[in-house]
N, C-alpha and C positions, 0 to 999 in steps of 0.2 A: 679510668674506670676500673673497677676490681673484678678482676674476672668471674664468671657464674659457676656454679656448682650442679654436678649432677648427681642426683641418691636412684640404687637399685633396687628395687623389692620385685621377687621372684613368686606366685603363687603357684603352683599348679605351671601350668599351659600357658599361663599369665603374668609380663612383666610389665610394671609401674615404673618409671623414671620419671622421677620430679627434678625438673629442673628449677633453680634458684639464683638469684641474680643474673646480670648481664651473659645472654646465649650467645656468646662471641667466637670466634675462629676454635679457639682453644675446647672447650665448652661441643661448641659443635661436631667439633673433629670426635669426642669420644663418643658422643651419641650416635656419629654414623658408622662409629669401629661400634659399636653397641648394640648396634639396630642389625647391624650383618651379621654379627652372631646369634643374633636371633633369629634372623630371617632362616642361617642357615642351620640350625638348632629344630628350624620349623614350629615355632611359637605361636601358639591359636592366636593370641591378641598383644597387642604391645599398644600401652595407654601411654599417652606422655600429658604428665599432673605440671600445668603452665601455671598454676596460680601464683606461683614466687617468681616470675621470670619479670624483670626491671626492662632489658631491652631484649632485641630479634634485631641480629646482623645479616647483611644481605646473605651472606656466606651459609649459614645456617636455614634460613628459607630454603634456599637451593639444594641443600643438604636435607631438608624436610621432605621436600617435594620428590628429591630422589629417589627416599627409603618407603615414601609413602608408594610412589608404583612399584618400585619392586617387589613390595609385600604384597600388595596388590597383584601382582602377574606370581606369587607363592601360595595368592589364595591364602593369607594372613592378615586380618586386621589390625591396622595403624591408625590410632586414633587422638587428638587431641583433645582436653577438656582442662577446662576454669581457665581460657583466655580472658585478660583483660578488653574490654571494650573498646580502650585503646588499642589492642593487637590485633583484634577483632577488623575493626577497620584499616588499618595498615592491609591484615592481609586480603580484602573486600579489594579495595585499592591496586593493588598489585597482581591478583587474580589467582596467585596459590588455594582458596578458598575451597574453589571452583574443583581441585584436586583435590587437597587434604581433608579428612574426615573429620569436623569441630563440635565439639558436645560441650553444653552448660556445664555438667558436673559430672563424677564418675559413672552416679547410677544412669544418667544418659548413655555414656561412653558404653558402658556394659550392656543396657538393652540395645543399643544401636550393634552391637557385635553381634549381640544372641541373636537377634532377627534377620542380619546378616546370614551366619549360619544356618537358619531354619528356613531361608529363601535357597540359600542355596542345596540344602539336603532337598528342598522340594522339587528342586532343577534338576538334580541327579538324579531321584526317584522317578523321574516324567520322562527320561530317558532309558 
């Protein structure tokens, strides 16, 4: 199987990595060197654009799942959107779900961040 592909698009505060073909060891490996410089970059939100992903290697779940709490415990949004239905239940299945943040499509992805941060400035302000 041919290895997957990963593309960067930086906006602001905001990075997009679309992943494309098979998310395999290789694949995986740069997303979580990826994800840690963002985290430690301190990146409001990091969207990961799934709709070209063919497969999800156990390796790379585990590697999701890791960056998603760390960013999480950095108070950065990690979000996935446009999984297949397929990946969808895979990760239903396996219980990653349960942890990683999943959105139908970006403008999901984006409001599901915005209200994120607007819950949380409300938290801070109550204190």
């Amino acid at each position: 199987m041919k290895t997957g592909q990963l593309v960067i698009q930086r906006i602001n505060q905001m990075v997009i990595m679309s992943l494309y073909g098979a998310c395999d060891q290789e694949v995986s490996q740069q997303l979580e060197q990826k994800c840690e410089e963002e985290i430690m970059h301190r990146t409001s939100y990091i969207f990961f654009d799934c709709g070209g992903i063919s497969s999800f290697s156990p390796h790379a779940l585990r590697g999701l799942l890791h960056k998603s709490a760390k960013a999480d415990k950095a108070g950065i949004q990690l979000v996935l959107y446009q999984l297949s239905a397929a990946h969808v239940t895979i990760m239903k299945h396996s219980g990653p779900e349960a942890v990683l943040h999943l959105a139908p499509t970006f403008k999901d992805a984006y409001l599901y961040c915005k209200a994120q941060a607007a819950a949380k400035k409300r938290n801070d302000d109550a204190l």
